[in-house]
C-alpha positions as CSV (number, residue, x, y, z in Angstrom):
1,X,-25.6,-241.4,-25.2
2,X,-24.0,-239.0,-27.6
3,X,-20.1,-239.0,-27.3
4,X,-20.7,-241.1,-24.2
5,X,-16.8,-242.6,-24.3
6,X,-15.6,-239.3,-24.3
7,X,-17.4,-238.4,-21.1
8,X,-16.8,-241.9,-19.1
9,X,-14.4,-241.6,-16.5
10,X,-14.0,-237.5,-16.7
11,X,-14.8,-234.9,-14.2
12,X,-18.2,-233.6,-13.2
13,X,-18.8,-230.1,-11.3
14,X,-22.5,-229.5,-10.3
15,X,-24.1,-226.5,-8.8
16,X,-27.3,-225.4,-7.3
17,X,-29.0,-222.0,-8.4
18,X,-31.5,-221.0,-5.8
19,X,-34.7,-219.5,-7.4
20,X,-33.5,-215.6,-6.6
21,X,-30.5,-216.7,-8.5
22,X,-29.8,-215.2,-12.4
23,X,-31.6,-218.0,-14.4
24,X,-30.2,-217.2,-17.9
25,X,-26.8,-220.3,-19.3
26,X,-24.1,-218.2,-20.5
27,X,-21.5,-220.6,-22.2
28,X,-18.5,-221.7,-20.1
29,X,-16.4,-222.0,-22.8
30,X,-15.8,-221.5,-26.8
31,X,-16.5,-223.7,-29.4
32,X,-18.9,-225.3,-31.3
33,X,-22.8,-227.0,-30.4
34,X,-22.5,-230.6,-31.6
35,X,-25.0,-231.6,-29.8
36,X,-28.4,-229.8,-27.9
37,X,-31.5,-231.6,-26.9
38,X,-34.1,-231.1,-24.2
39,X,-35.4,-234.2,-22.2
40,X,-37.8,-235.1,-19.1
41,X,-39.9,-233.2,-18.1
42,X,-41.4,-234.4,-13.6
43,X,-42.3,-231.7,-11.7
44,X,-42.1,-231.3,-8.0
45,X,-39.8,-234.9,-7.8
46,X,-38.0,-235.1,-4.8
47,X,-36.9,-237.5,-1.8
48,X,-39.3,-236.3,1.4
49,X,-37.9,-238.6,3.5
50,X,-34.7,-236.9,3.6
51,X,-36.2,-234.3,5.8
52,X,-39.3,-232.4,6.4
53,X,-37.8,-229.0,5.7
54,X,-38.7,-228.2,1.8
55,X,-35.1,-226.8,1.3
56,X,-33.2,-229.6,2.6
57,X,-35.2,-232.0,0.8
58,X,-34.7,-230.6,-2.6
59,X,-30.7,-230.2,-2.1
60,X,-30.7,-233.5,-1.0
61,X,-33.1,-234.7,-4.1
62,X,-29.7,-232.8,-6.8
63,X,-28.6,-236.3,-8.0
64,X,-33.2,-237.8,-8.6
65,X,-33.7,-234.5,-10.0
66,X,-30.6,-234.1,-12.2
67,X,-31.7,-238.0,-14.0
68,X,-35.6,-236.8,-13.9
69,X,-36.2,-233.1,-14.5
70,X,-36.6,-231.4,-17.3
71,X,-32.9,-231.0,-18.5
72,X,-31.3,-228.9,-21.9
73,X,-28.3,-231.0,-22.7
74,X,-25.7,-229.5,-24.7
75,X,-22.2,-231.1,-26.0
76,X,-19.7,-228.7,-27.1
77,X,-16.3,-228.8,-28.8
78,X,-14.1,-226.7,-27.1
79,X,-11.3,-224.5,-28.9
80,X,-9.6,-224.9,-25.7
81,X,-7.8,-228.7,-26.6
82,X,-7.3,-229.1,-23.2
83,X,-10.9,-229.4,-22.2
84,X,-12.0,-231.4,-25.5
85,X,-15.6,-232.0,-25.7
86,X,-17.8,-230.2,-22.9
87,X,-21.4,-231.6,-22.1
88,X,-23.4,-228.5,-20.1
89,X,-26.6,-229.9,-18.4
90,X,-29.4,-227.1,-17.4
91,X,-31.6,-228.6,-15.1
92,X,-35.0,-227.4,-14.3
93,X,-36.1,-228.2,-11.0
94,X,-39.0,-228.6,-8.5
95,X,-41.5,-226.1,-10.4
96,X,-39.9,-225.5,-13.6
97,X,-42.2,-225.5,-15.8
98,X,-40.3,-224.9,-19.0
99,X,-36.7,-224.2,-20.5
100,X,-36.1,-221.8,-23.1
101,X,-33.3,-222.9,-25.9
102,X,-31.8,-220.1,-28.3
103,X,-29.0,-222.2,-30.3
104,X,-29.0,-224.7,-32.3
105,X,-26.6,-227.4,-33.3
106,X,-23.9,-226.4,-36.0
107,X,-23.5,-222.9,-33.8
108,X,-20.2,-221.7,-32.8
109,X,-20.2,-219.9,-29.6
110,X,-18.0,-217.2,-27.7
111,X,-17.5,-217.9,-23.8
112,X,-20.1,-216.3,-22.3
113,X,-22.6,-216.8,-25.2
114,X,-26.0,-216.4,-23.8
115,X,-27.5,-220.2,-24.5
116,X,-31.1,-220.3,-22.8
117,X,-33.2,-219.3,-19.6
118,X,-35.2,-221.3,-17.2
119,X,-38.9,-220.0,-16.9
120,X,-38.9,-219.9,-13.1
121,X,-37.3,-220.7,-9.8
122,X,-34.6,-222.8,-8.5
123,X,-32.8,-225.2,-10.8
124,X,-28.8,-226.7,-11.0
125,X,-26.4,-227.1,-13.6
126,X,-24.1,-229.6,-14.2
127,X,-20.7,-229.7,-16.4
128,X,-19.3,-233.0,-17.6
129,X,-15.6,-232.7,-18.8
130,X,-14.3,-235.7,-21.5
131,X,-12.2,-238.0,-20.1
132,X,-9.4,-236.5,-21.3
133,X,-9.2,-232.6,-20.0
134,X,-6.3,-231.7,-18.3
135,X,-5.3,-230.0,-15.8
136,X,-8.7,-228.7,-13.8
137,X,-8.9,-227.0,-11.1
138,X,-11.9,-225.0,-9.9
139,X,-12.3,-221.7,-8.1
140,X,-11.9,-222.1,-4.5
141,X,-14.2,-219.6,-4.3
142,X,-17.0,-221.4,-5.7
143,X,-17.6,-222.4,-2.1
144,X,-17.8,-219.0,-0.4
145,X,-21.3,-218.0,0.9
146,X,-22.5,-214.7,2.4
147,X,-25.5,-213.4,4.3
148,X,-27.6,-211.5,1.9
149,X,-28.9,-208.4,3.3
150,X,-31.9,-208.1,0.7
151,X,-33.0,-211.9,0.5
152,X,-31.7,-213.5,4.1
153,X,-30.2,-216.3,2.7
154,X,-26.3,-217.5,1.8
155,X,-25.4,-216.5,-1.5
156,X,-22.6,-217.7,-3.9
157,X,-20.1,-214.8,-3.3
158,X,-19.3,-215.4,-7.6
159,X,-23.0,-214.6,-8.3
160,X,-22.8,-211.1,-8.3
């Protein structure tokens, strides 16, 4: 609800962090908290009749779990006037069973800022851009996966 006509109509990236992913929020950008709440807090939510395999369930469950989870909500004021405001959703899912905050509101923050942790496993992240950012464009790399040799599964190629 915060700055909610800034956000209406602008662009949303979402990603999934498996649980052997790095579970610490850095800061996308710089600029300043305006806003940083925590809210819900289901456990284990998820649509099983998408399929019976655990994994495919819970990728298919992002958008229930990204309304129902336990989620740390930020809205930042970018210095960067071609992004404007910035809301950064950390999303705890399936067995998270807590989120760790270490800012406050009022805080200005450097890119990369470390902004909390998830207590354990697999969660997502979402980014909501204001309305009026221009020109995005994403990493095409974002959507490169490789065999991992120490866990068997596709990884992010950008997580290491």
């Amino acid at each position: 609800q915060y700055f909610k006509d800034h956000f209406i109509g602008g662009t949303i990236y979402q990603g999934y962090l498996d649980p052997w992913c790095y579970h610490k929020w850095r800061s996308p950008v710089s600029g300043v908290i305006e806003k940083c709440y925590k809210i819900g807090n289901s456990h284990y939510a998820g649509i099983p009749s998408y399929s019976f395999h655990l994994a495919d369930s819970l990728l298919n469950s992002i958008p229930l779990l990204t309304m129902t989870s336990v989620r740390q909500i930020y809205i930042i004021n970018c210095d960067n006037p071609n992004i404007g405001r910035l809301a950064v959703f950390e999303i705890g899912m399936a067995e998270i069973s807590g989120i760790v905050n270490y800012v406050k509101e009022g805080d200005r923050i450097e890119k990369g800022a470390l902004l909390g942790m998830f207590r354990f496993g697999g969660s997502s992240h979402a980014l909501v851009f204001s309305n009026k950012a221009k020109n995005l464009t994403f990493n095409e790399s974002i959507y490169e996966r490789k065999l991992s040799e120490s866990t068997g599964f596709f990884e992010s190629v950008l997580q290491k």
